[in-house]
C-alpha positions in Angstrom: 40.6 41.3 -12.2 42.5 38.4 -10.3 44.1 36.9 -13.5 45.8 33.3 -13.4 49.6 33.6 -13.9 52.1 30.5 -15.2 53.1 28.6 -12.0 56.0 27.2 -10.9 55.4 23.3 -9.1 55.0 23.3 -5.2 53.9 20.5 -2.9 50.3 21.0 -1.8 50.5 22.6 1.7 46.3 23.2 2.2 46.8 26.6 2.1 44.8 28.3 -0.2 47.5 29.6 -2.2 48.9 25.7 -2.9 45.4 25.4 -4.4 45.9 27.9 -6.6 49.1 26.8 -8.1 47.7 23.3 -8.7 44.8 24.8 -10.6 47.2 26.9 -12.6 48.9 23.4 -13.4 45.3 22.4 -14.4 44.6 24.9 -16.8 42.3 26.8 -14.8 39.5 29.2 -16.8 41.2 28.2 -19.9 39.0 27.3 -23.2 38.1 23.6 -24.2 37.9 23.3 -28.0 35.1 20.7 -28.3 34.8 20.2 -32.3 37.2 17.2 -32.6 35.6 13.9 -32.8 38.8 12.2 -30.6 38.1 14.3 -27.5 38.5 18.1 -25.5 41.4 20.3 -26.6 42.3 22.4 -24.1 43.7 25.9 -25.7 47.0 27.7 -24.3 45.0 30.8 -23.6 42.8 31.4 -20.2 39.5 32.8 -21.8 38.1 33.9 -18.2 38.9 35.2 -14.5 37.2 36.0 -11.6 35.6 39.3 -11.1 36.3 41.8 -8.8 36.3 39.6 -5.5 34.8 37.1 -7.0 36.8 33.3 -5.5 35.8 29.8 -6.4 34.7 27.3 -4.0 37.4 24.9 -3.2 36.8 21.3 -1.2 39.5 19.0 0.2 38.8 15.4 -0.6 40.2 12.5 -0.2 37.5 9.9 -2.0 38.0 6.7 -4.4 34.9 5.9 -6.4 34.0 3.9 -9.5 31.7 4.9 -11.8 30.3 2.6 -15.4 28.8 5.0 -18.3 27.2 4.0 -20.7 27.2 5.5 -24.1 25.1 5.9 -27.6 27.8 7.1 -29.9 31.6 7.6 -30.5 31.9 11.9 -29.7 30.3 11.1 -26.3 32.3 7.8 -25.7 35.6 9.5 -26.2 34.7 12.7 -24.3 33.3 10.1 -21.2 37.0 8.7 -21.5 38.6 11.7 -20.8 36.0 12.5 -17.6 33.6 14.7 -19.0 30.2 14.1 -17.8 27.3 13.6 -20.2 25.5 17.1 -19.3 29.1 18.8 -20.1 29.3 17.3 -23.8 25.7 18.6 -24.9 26.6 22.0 -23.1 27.5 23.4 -26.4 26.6 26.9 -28.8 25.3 26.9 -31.7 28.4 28.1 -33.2 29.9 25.3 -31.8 27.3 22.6 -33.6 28.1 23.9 -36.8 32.2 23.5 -35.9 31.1 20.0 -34.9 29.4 19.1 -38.6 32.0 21.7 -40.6 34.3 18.5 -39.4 33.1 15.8 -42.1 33.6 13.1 -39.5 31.4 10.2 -38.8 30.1 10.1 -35.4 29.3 6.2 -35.2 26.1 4.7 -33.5 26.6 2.4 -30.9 26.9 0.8 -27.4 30.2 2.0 -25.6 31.0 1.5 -22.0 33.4 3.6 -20.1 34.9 2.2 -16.6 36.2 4.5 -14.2 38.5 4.7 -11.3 39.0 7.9 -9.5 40.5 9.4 -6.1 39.7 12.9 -6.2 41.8 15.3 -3.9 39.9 18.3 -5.1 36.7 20.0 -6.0 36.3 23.2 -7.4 32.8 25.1 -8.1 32.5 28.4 -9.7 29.7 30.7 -11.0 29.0 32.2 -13.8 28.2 34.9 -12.9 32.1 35.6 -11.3 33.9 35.0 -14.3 34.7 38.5 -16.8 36.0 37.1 -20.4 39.3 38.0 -21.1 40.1 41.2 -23.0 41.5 39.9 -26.3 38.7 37.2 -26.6 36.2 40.3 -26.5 38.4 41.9 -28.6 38.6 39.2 -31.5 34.9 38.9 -31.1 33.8 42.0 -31.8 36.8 42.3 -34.6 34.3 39.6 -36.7 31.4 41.3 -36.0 33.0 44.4 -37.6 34.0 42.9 -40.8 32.1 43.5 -43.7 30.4 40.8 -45.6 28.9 38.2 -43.8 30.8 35.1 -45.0 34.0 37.2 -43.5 32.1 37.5 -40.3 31.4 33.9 -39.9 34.8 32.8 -40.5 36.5 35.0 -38.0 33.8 33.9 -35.1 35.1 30.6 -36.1 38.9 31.1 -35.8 38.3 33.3 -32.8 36.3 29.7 -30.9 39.5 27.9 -32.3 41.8 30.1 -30.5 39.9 30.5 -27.3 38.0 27.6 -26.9 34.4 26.7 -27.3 33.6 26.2 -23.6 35.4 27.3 -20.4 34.9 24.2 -17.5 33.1 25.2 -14.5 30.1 27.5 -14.8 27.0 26.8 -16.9 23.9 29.3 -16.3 21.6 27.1 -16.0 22.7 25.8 -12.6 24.1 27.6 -9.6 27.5 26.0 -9.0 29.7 24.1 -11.4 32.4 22.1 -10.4 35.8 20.4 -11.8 37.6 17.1 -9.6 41.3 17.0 -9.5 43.3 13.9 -8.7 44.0 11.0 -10.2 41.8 8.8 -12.3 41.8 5.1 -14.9 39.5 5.2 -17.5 38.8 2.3 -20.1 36.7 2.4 -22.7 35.3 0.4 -25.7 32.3 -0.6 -27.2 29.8 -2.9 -25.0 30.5 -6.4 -27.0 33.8 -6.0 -26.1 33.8 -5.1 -22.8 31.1 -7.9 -21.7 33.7 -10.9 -21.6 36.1 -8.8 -18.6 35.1 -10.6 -15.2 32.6 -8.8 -12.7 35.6 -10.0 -10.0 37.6 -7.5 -12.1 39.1 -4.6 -9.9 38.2 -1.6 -11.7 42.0 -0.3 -10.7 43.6 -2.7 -12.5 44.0 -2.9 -16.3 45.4 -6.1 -16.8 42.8 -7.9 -18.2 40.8 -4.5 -20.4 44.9 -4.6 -21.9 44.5 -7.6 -23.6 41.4 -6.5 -25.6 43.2 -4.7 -28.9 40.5 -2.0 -29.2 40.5 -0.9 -25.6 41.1 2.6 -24.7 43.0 3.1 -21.7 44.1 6.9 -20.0 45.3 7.0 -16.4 45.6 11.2 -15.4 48.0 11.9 -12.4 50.8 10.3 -11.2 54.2 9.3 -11.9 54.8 7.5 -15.4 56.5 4.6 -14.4 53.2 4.4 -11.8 52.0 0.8 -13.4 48.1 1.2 -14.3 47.8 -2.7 -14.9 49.0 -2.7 -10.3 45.4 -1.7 -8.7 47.5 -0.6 -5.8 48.6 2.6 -7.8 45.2 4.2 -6.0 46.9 4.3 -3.0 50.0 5.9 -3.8 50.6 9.1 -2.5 51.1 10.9 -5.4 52.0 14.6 -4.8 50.1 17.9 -5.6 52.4 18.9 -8.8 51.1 15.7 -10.5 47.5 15.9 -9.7 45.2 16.2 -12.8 41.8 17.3 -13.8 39.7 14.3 -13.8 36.3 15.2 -13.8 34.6 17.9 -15.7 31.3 18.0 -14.8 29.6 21.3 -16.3 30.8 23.6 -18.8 29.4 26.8 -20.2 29.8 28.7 -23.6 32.6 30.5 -24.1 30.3 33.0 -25.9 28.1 33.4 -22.5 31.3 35.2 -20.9 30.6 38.4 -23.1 27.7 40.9 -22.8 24.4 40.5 -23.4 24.9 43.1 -26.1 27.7 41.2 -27.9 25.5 37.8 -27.6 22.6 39.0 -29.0 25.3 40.7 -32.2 26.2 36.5 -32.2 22.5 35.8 -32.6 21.6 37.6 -35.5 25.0 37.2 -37.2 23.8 33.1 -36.7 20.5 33.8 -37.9 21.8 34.5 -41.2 23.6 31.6 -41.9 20.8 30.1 -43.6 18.2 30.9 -45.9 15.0 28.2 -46.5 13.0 28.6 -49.6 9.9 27.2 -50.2 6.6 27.5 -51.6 4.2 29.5 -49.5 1.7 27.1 -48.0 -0.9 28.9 -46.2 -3.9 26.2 -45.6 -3.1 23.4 -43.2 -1.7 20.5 -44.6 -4.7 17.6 -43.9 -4.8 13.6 -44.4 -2.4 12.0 -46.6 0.3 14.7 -46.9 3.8 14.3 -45.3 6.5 16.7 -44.9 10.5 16.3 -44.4 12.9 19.0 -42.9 16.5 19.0 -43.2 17.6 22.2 -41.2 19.3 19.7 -38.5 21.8 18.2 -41.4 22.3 21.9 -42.8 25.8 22.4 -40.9 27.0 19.5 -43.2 28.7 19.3 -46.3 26.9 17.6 -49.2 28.4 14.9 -51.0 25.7 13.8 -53.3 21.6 13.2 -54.3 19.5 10.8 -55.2 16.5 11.1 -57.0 13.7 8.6 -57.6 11.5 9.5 -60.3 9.2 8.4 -63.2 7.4 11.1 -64.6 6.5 12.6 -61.4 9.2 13.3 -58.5 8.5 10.5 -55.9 11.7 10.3 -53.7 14.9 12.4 -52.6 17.6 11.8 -50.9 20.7 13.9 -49.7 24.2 12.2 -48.6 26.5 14.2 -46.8 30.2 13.9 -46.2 29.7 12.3 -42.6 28.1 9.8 -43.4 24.2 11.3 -42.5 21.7 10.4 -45.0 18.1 12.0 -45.4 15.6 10.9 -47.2 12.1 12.4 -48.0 9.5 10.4 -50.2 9.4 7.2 -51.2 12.6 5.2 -52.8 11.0 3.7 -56.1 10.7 4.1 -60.0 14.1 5.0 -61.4 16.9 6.3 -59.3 19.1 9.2 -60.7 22.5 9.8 -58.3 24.4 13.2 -58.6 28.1 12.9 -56.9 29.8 16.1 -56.1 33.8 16.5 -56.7 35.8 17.9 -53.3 35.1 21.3 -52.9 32.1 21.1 -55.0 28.8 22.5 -54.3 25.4 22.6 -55.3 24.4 26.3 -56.1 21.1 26.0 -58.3 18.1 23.7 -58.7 15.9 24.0 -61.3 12.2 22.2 -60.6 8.8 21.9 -62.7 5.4 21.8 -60.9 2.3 21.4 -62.9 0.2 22.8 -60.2 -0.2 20.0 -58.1 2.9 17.7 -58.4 6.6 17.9 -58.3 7.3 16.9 -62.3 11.1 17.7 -62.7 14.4 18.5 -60.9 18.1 19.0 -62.4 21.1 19.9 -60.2 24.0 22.8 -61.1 27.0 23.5 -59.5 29.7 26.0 -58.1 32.2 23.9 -60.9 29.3 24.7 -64.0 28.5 21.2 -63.7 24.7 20.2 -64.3 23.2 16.9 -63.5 20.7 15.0 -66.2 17.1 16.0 -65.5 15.5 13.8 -63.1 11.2 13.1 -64.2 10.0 15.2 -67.2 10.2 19.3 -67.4 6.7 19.3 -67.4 4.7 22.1 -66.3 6.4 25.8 -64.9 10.1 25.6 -64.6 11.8 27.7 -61.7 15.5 28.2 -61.0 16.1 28.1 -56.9 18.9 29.6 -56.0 19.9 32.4 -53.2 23.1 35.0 -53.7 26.7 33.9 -52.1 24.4 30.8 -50.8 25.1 26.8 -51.1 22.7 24.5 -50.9 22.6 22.7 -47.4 19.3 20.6 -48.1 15.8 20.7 -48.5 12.5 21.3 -47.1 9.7 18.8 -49.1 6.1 18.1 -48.5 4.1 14.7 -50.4 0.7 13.8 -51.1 -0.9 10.8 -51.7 -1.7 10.4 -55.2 -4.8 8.6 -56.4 -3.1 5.8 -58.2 0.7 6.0 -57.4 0.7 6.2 -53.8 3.1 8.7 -52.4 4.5 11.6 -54.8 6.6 15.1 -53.8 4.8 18.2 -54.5 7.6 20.9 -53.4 11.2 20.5 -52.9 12.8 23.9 -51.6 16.2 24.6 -51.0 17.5 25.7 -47.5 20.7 27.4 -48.3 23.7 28.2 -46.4 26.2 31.5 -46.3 29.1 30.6 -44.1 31.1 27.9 -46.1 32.3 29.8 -49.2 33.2 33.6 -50.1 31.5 33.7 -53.4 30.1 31.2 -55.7 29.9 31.6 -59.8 27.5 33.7 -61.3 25.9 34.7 -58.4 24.9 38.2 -59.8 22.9 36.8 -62.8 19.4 37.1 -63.0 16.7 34.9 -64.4 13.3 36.3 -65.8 9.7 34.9 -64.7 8.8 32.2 -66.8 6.5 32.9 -69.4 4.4 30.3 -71.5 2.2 27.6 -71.2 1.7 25.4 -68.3 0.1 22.3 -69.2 0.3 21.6 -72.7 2.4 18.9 -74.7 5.5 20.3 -75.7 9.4 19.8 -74.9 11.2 22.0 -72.1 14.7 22.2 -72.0 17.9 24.2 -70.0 20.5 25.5 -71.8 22.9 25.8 -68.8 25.4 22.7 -69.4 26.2 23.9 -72.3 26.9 27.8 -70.7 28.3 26.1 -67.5 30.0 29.1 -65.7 31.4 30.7 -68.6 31.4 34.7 -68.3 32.5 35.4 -72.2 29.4 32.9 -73.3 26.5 35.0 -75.2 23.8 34.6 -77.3 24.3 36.1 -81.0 20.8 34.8 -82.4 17.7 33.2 -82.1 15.8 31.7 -84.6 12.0 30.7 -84.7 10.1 28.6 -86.9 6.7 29.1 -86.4 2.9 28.6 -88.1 -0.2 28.5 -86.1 2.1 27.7 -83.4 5.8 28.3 -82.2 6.9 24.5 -83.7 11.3 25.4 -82.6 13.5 27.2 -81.3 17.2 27.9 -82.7 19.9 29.5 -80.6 23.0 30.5 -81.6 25.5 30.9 -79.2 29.0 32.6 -79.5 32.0 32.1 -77.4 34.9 34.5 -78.0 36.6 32.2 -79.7 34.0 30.2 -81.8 30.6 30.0 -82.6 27.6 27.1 -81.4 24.5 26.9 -82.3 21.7 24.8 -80.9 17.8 23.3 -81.6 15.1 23.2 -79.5 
């Protein structure tokens, strides 16, 4: 292995060993953390180097262009600002996605331009294919996929993609050759309104103007500091090799695609467990006038709260996460019931009545024994959702048109997600089948606000009044410390 070692600052001389040393000054084959919303993070450690034989592809240029982006959202403006191109920000694994929404932060929706000014000294290409992952990466890998309960496992994938980077600049399999510019570069950015009043006659070397603008975002990479980036003339400065800069990256791969196919596919199926969607079987086709919602793309988020909109039937759902995403199946009508989650809080069971055909009832408990009011009418067969060590992450729903009331659900199932907690309360209890009517008048309840996540709580006896027909139900509960009773 030809590894990269700490360099000590030389003038560039063309010879292929000045090269080197300025892409050891560039931190060459080392990992890019791409979870943060503000931009790359380039880690200390070099996750890859060549294989046996294996040497990049190296051009001398001596090149100015300009180049004006334009993007949808903040991640991607702020990564454009620091010269990544748009094909290396969506060049990401899944593990990284779920790093991404694990964050909580909003990714605003917008119009941002970036304007750039670059003279590029350098370009470097690499394959894929001639870069060997670096011994302790494989090592810390393969450490998580040893450890023994699944949220354990996750966690240490996680921290070992902090420490090593989720992407390594330079090789993507999909393409043959990657490559990374190195010289000196401006870059402002800021949303499109603001950006519009700067004058076409505007040099894009020269800052003067875009610095008057409060929200602008202004880098210059390469070069001296005291090198003025509001004098357009700093592009022709000859700026020596120790102070040349990465400027462009224009592919990236996975940091995971460095290890064997073996250990991949171990990654796979560890990330094929991280969630778990529950539903009701639906075998027939769903025909005219049904609709369906899916939330599996919001499931690396954190939930911060529901809303239900019911009457006496389930009509309309609605799941807030903590950055800022909002779903929404069904309809928004009838009353609205909303269920706020504390920090740290999670919803861990979901208790819904069908009656066959419609969605009836749905109440909400939590990994802190909370329980939020029942939402419609506990009509019909009452079922507990809920999956061991799992969160709940959102839902998969399907509606039908009703005959009078337009749209109403008919299933809510949980998708539920292993990889944010160890272990949540009361996991190991078990719930019987239901057993009773289904369709006749009567009063359901749920005795679990008052148990909450108690572990001492038990029942000492039931009453039952009863002639032709069960008419109550009287349970007495007992605490360790003092008795409760309760009618039904």
């Amino acid at each position: 292995m030809n590894n990269i070692l700490p360099h000590d600052e030389v003038e560039y001389s063309g010879r292929p060993e000045g090269k080197d040393q300025i892409l050891r000054g560039s931190s060459w084959l080392c990992g890019y953390r791409v979870d943060d919303m503000d931009g790359p993070q380039v880690s200390a450690r070099q996750v890859a180097s060549y294989a046996d034989g294996a040497t990049p592809f190296i051009q001398d240029m001596n090149s100015v262009s300009t180049e004006v982006i334009t993007t949808k959202n903040q991640r991607t403006a702020n990564y454009v600002h620091q010269g990544w191109s748009i094909g290396a920000i969506a060049s990401i694994s899944p593990w990284t996605s779920s790093r991404i929404d694990a964050a909580n932060r909003h990714n605003a929706e917008g119009a941002w331009v970036t304007r750039r000014t670059l003279v590029t000294r350098l370009k470097v290409q690499v394959l894929l294919q001639d870069l060997a992952p670096a011994p302790e990466f494989v090592a810390a890998i393969e450490a998580a996929l040893g450890l023994s309960t699944r949220f354990e496992r996750f966690q240490a994938v996680y921290l070992a993609l902090s420490r090593w980077g989720d992407v390594v600049p330079l090789a993507v399999a999909d393409y043959d050759y990657k490559g990374l510019e190195i010289g000196l570069s401006l870059a402002l950015t800021d949303t499109e309104a603001n950006l519009t009043p700067i004058p076409a006659t505007t040099a894009f070397g020269n800052s003067t103007y875009p610095s008057t603008i409060k929200t602008t975002n202004i880098v210059r990479k390469g070069g001296a500091s005291n090198a003025g980036s509001d004098d357009e003339d700093w592009i022709k400065i000859d700026v020596p090799a120790a102070e040349w800069r990465p400027i462009r990256i224009i592919t990236v791969a996975p940091t995971v695609c460095l290890l064997t196919n073996d250990i991949q596919a171990r990654l796979t199926e560890l990330y094929d467990e991280r969630l778990l969607c529950l539903q009701p079987l639906i075998v027939n086709p769903l025909g005219w006038e049904w609709e369906t919602y899916d939330d599996t793309d919001n499931a690396s988020r954190t939930i911060s709260k529901v809303e239900v909109h019911s009457s006496g039937y389930i009509i309309g759902l609605s799941v807030h996460y903590l950055d800022g995403v909002v779903s929404r199946a069904g309809r928004e009508a009838a009353n609205k019931h909303t269920f706020k989650l504390t920090n740290g809080e999670h919803i861990m069971e979901v208790l819904t009545c069908t009656d066959g055909e419609w969605l009836r009832g749905m109440q909400f408990i939590t990994s802190k024994g909370r329980c939020s009011v029942i939402c419609g009418t506990l009509d019909g067969i009452p079922i507990v959702s809920r999956s061991k060590g799992g969160i709940l992450a959102g839902f998969l729903t399907a509606s039908k048109k009703h005959p009078q009331w337009e749209y109403l659900m008919t299933s809510a199932g949980g998708i539920w997600r292993y990889d944010l907690v160890p272990k949540i309360p009361k996991q190991d209890d078990v719930y019987s089948d239901y057993y009773g009517a289904r369709n006749l008048p009567g009063t359901n309840f749920n005795d679990r606000p008052l148990i909450g996540n108690s572990g001492s709580m038990y029942i000492s006896n039931v009453a039952i009044q009863a002639g032709a027909h069960i008419d109550g139900i009287q349970v007495s509960y007992k605490p360790r410390t003092t008795g409760l009773w309760i009618d039904h």
